[in-house]
C-alpha positions as CSV (number, residue, x, y, z in Angstrom):
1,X,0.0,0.0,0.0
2,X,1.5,3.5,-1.1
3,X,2.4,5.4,1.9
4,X,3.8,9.6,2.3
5,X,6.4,10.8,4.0
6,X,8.5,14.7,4.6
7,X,12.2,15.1,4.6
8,X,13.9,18.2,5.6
9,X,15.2,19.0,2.6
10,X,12.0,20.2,0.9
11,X,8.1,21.1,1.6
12,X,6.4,18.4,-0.8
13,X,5.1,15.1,0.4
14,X,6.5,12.2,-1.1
15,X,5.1,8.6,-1.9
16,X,6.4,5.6,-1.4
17,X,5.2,2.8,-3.7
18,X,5.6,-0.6,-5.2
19,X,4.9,-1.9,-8.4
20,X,3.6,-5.3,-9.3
21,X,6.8,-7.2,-8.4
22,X,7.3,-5.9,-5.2
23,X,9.8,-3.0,-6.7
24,X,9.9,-0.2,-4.2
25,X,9.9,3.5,-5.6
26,X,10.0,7.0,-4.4
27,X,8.6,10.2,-6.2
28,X,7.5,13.8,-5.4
29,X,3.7,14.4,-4.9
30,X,4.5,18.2,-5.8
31,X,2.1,19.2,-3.2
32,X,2.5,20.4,0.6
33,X,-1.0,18.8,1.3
34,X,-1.0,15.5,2.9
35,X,-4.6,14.2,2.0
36,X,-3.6,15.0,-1.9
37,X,-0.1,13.4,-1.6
38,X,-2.0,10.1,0.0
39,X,-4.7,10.2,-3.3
40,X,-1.2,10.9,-5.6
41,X,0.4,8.5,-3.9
42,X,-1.9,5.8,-4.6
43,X,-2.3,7.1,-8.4
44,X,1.1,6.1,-8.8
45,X,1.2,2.6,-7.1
46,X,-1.5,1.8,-9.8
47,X,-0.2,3.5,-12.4
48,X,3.3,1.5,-11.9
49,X,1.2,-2.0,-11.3
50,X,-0.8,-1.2,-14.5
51,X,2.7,-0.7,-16.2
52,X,4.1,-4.1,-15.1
53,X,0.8,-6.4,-16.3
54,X,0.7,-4.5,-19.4
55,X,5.1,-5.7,-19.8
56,X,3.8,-9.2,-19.2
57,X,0.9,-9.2,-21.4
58,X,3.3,-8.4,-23.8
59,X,5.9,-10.6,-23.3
60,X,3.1,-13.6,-23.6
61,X,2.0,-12.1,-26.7
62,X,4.9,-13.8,-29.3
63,X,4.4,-17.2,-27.1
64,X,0.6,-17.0,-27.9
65,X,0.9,-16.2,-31.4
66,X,3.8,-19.2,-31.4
67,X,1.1,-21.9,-29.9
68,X,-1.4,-20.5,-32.1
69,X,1.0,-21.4,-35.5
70,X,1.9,-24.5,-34.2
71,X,-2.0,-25.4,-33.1
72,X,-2.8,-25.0,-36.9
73,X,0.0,-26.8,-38.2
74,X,-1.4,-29.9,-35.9
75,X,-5.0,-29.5,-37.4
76,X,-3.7,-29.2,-40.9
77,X,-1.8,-32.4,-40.6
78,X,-4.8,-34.1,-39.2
79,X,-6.9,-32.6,-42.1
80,X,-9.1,-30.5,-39.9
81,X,-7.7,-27.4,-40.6
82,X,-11.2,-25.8,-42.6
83,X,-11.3,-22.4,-43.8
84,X,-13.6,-21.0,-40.9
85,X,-11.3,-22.6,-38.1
86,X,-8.2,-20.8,-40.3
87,X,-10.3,-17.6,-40.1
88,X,-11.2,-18.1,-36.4
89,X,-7.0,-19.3,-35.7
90,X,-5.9,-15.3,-38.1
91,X,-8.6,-13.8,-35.5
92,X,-7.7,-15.2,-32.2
93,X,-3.5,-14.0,-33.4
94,X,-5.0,-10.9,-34.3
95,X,-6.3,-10.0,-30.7
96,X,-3.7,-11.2,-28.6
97,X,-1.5,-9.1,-30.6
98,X,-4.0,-5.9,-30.7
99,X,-6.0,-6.7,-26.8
100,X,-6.8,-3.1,-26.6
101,X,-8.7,-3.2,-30.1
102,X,-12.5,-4.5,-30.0
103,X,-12.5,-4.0,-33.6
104,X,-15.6,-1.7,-35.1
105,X,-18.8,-2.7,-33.7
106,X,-22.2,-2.8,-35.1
107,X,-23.5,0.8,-33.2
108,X,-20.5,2.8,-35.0
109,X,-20.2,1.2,-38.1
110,X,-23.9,1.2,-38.9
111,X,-23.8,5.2,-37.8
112,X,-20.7,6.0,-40.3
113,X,-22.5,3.9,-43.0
114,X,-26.1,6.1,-42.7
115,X,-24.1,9.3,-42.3
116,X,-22.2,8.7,-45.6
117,X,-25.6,8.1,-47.1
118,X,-26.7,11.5,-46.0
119,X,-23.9,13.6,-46.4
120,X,-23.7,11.8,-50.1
121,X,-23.1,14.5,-53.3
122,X,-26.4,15.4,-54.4
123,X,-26.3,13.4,-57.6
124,X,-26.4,10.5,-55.2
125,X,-28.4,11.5,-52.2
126,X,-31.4,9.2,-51.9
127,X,-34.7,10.0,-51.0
128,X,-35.4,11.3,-47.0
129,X,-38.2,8.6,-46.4
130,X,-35.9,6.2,-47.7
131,X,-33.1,7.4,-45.2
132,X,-35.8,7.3,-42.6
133,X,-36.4,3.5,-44.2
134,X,-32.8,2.5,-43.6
135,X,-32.5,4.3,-40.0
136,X,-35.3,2.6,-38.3
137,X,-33.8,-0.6,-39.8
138,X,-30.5,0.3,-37.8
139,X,-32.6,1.4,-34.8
140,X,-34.2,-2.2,-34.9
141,X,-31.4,-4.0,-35.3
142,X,-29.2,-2.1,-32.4
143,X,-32.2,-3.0,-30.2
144,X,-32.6,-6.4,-30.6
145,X,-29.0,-7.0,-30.6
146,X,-28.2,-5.3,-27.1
147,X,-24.6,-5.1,-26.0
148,X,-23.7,-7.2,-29.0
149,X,-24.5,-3.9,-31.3
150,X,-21.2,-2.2,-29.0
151,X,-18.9,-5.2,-29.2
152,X,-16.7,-6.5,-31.9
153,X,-18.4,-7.1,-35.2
154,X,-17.0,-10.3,-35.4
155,X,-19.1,-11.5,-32.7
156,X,-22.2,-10.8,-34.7
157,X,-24.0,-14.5,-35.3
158,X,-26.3,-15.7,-37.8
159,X,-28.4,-16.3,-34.9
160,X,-28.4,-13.0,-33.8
161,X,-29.5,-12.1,-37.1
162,X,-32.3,-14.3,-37.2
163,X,-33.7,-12.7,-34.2
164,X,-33.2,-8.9,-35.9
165,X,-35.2,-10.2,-38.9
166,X,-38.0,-11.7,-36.7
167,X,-38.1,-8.4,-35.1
168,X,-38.6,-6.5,-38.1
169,X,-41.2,-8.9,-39.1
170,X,-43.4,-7.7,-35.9
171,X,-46.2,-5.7,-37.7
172,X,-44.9,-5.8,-41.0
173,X,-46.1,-7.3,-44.1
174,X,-43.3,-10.0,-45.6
175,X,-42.1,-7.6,-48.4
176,X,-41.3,-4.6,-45.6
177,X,-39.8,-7.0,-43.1
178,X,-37.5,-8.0,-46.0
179,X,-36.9,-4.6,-47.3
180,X,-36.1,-3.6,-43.4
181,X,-33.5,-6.7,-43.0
182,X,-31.5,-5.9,-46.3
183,X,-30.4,-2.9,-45.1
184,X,-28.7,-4.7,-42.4
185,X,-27.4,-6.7,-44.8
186,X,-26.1,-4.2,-46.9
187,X,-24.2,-2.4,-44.0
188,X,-22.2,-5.9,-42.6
189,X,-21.5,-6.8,-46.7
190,X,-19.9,-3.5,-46.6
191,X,-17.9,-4.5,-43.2
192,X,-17.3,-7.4,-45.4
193,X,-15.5,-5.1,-48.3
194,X,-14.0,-3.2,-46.2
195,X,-12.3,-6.3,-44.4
196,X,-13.5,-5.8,-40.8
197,X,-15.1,-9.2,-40.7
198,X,-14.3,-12.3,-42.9
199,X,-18.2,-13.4,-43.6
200,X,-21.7,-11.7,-44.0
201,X,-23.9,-13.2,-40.5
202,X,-26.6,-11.9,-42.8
203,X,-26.2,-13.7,-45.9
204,X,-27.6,-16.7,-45.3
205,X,-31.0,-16.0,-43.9
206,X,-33.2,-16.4,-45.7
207,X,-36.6,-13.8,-46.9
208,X,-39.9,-13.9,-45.6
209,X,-42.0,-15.0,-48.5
210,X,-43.9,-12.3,-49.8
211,X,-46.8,-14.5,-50.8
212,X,-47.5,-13.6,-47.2
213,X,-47.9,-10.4,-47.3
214,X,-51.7,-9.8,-47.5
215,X,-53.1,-7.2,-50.5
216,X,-54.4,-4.1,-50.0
217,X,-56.8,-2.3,-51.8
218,X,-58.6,0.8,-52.3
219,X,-62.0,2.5,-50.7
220,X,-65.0,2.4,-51.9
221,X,-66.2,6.2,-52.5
222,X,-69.5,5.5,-50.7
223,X,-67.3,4.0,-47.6
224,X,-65.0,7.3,-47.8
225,X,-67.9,9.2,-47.1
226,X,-68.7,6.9,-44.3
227,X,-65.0,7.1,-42.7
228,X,-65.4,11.0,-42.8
229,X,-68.9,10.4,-41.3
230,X,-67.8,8.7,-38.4
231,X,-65.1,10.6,-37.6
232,X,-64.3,10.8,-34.2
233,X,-62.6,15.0,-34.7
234,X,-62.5,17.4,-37.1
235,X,-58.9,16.5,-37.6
236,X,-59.4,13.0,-38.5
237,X,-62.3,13.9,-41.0
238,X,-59.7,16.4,-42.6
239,X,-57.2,13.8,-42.5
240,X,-59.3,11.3,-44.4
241,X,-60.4,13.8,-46.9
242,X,-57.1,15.5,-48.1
243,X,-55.8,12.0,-47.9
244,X,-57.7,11.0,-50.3
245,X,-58.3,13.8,-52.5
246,X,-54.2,14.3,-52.6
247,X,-52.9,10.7,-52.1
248,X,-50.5,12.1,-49.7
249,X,-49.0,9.4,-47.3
250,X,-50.6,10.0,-43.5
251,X,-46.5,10.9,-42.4
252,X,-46.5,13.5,-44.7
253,X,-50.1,14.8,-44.2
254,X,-49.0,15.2,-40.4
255,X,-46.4,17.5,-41.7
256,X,-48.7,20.2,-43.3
257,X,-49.3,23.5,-41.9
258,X,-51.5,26.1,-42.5
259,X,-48.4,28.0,-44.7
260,X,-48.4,24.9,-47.0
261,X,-51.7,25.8,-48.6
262,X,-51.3,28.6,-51.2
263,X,-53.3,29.9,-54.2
264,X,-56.0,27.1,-53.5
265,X,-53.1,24.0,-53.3
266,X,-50.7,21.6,-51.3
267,X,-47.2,23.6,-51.8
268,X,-44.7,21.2,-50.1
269,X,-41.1,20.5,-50.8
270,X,-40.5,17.0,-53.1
271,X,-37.7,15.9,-50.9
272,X,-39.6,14.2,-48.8
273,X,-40.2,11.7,-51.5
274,X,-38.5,12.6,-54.1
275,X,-34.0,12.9,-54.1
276,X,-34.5,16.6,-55.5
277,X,-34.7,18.4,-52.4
278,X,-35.4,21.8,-54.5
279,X,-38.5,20.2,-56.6
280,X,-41.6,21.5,-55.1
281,X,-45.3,19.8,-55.4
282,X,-48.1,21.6,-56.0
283,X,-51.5,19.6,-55.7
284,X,-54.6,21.2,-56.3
285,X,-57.6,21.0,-53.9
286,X,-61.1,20.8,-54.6
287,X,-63.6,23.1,-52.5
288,X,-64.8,20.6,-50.2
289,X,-61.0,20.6,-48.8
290,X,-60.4,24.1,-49.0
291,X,-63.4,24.3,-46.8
292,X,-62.2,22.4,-44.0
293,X,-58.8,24.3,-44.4
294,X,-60.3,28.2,-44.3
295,X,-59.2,29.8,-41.6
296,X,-56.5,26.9,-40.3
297,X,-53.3,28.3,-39.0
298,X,-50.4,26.4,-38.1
299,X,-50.0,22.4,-37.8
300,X,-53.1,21.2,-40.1
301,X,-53.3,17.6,-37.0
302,X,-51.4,18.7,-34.0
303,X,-53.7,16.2,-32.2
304,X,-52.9,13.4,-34.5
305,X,-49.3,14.4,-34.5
306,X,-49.2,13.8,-30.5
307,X,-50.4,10.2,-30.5
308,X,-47.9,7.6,-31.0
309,X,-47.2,6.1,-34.7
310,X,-47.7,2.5,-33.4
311,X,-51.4,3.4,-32.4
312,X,-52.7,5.7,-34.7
313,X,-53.0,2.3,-37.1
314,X,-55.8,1.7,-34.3
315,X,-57.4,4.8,-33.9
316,X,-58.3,4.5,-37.7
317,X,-59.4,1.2,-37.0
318,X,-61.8,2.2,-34.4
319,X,-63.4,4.7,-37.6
320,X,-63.5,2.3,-40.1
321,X,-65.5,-0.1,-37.2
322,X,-68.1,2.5,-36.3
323,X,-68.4,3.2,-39.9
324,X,-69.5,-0.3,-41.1
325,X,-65.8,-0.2,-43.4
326,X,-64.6,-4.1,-42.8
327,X,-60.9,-4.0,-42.6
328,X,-60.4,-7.4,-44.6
329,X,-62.3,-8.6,-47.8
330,X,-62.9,-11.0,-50.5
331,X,-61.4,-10.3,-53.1
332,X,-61.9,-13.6,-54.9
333,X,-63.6,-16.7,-53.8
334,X,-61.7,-19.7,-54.5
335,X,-60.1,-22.3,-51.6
336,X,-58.3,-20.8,-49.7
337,X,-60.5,-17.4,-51.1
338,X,-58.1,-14.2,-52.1
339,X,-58.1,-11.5,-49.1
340,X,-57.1,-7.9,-48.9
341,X,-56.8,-5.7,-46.6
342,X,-57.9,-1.8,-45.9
343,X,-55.9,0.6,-43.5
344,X,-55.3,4.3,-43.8
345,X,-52.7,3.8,-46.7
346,X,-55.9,2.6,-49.2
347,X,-56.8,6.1,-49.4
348,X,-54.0,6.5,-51.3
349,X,-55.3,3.2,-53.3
350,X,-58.3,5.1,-53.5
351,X,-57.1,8.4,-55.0
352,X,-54.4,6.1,-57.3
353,X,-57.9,4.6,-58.8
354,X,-59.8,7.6,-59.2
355,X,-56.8,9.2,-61.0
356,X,-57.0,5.9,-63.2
357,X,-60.6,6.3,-63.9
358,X,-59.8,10.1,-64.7
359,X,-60.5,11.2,-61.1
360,X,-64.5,11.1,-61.9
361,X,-65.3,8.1,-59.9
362,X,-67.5,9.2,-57.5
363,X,-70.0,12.1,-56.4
364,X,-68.2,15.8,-56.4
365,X,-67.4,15.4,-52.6
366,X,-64.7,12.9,-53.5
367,X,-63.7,14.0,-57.1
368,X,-60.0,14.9,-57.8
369,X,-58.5,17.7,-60.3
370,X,-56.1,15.6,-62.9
371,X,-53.4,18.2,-62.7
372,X,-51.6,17.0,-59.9
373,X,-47.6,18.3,-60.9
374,X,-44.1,18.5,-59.8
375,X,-42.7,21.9,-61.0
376,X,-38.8,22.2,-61.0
C-alpha cells in the first residue's frame, strides 16, 4: 500500500510505492498537502502496477501467437484445418497481438455507413423517407442485438440475425420486413468489403416470402364518405379527406401547416419523397378541402401528430369499425378465397384509382383535379 512521507530538505510530500513485483519507488507528490499526496500516492502505485501487467501481457504475446501457428500446423496435418477454423486461428492472433482493439462494432459502423448516405453529393443523395427507411432498420437491429451492437463485429452470429429479422417482421407485411432486413445486410456486406469481418452473418437468412404479405386495396367512394362520417374530430375527418383527395401518405399529411396551402393547393417541398430536395409539389384541392382548411393556422393535426405512430393504425381502425368499413375482404372466392386488406394507406389506393378512372369516380365530394404536378 502507497504510503507519504516529509524530509527536511524540501516542503512536498512524497510517496512511497511498489509496483507489481514488489519494486519499491519513491517520487514527489509536488504538493505540501498531505490528503492530496496520499490520493497521488496511490495514483502512482497503480499507475506502476498497471505498467508491469501490461510488460507481461506483452511478453506472452509472441508465445501465444507461437502456440497458435503450431495449433494450426497440428489440425492441418490431421486434415481439420477448414477455412472458418483458419479464419477463427488469423482472429484469435490478431487479438492477442491488438488486446486493446475490440474492432468496429455494429453501433459505430452502422452510424458512419447512414451518415455517408446522407452527407452523399447530391447526384447520389437518396430519398429522405428512404433514409428514414434504412434508420429505423438500424434502430431495430441495435435494439434487438443489445450489447452485441457495442462489441466486436465479429461477434455478430447468424443467430443474432435471425432474431433482428423476426423483429422487423413484428407488424410488418413480408415484403417490408425483407426490405427492413437488407439494409442490415447491406451495412455488414460493406464491413465485409471493407475487411472488418471475414463473412456476412446476414447472408444466409433467408426472406420472408412475400406470398405472405396480404393485399391491399382501395376505398370504396360510398365507404369514404362513411369514414369521414364517423369521424371521431374534425382533424381526422380532414385527414381522411385530403388524404384521399391528394394521395399524400398519412406521415406526410401530419407534416402540413396552414403556410403549405397557397393559391388554392398543397405547396410542399419533393424531398420528402423525391432525391430533388429543391423540386416543389403543388397539388390542387377541390372546395370541399379548401373548406375544411379556411381559416387553419399552423400544424393542419397537431392532435394526431401527439399520439404515437404504433397506435394511430388503431385509432383509424376504431373509424373504419363505427363506420361499417370491414378491414379485410374477399377479393376472390376460390379455396383458400383471395383476401385484402384496408388501412389508412388505401386512401392512397383510392385516390391512385380515381386518377386511373380520370379522377371522376365518384359524387363531387370525392372528385379529384387531374393536374396533380411536380414543378422544377
Amino acid at each position: 500500500m502507497a504510503t507519504v512521507y516529509q524530509t527536511n530538505q524540501s516542503k512536498y510530500w512524497f510517496a512511497r510505492y511498489y509496483d507489481g513485483t514488489g519494486r519499491r519507488f519513491s517520487k514527489s507528490t509536488k504538493t505540501e498537502s498531505k490528503r492530496e499526496a496520499k490520493r497521488i500516492a496511490g495514483q502512482y502505485e497503480a499507475e506502476a502496477r498497471k505498467a508491469i501487467a501490461k510488460a507481461e501481457v506483452d511478453s506472452e504475446i509472441p508465445a501465444m501467437i507461437r502456440r497458435t501457428v503450431e495449433l494450426a500446423g497440428l489440425e492441418s496435418q490431421q486434415g481439420r484445418l477448414t477455412l472458418q477454423r483458419a479464419e477463427e486461428l488469423i482472429r484469435l492472433m490478431h487479438q492477442a497481438a491488438n488486446p486493446g482493439d475490440s474492432g468496429s462494432n455494429f453501433k459505430r459502423f452502422a452510424g458512419a455507413w447512414l451518415d455517408a448516405r446522407e452527407r452523399a453529393p447530391k447526384n447520389e443523395r437518396i430519398a429522405a423517407t428512404t433514409l428514414r427507411t434504412y434508420t429505423d432498420a438500424v434502430k431495430t437491429a441495435t435494439s434487438i442485438l443489445g450489447a452485441k451492437a457495442e462489441g466486436p463485429l465479429r461477434q455478430i452470429t447468424t443467430g443474432d440475425m435471425e432474431l433482428v429479422q423476426g423483429a422487423m417482421r413484428k407488424g410488418k407485411r413480408a415484403k417490408t420486413a425483407n426490405l427492413y432486413f437488407s439494409v442490415v445486410r447491406r451495412i455488414l456486406e460493406s464491413a465485409v468489403q471493407e475487411e472488418i469481418i471475414s463473412r456476412n452473418p446476414a447472408k444466409s437468412v433467408k426472406g420472408f416470402r412475400v406470398g405472405d404479405s396480404v393485399k391491399r386495396v382501395e376505398f370504396s367512394a360510398d365507404e369514404v364518405k362513411r369514414l369521414m362520417a364517423h369521424s371521431t374530430s374534425p382533424e381526422w375527418h380532414g385527414l381522411i379527406l385530403l388524404a384521399a383527395q391528394t394521395g399524400l401518405r398519412q406521415g406526410d399529411l401530419l407534416e402540413l401547416t396552414g403556410d403549405n396551402i397557397v393559391g388554392g393547393r398543397i405547396q410542399r417541398l419533393a424531398g420528402k419523397t423525391s432525391a430533388d430536395s429543391n423540386s416543389v409539389l403543388q397539388i390542387p384541392l377541390r372546395k370541399e378541402a379548401l373548406a375544411w382548411l379556411e381559416g387553419r393556422t399552423g400544424p393542419l393535426f397537431p392532435t394526431i401528430e401527439a399520439i404515437k405512430p404504433k397506435a394511430r393504425p388503431d385509432a383509424f381502425k376504431a373509424i373504419m369499425t363505427a363506420a361499417g368499413v370491414p378491414a379485410r375482404i374477399v377479393l376472390a372466392a376460390g379455396d383458400p378465397p383471395v383476401m385484402a386488406t384496408r388501412s389508412f394507406h388505401s386512401l392512397r389506393h383510392t385516390f391512385n384509382m380515381w386518377m386511373a378512372e380520370d379522377c371522376h369516380a365518384g359524387p363531387h365530394l370525392l372528385s379529384q383535379p387531374s393536374s396533380v404536378k411536380s414543378l422544377p
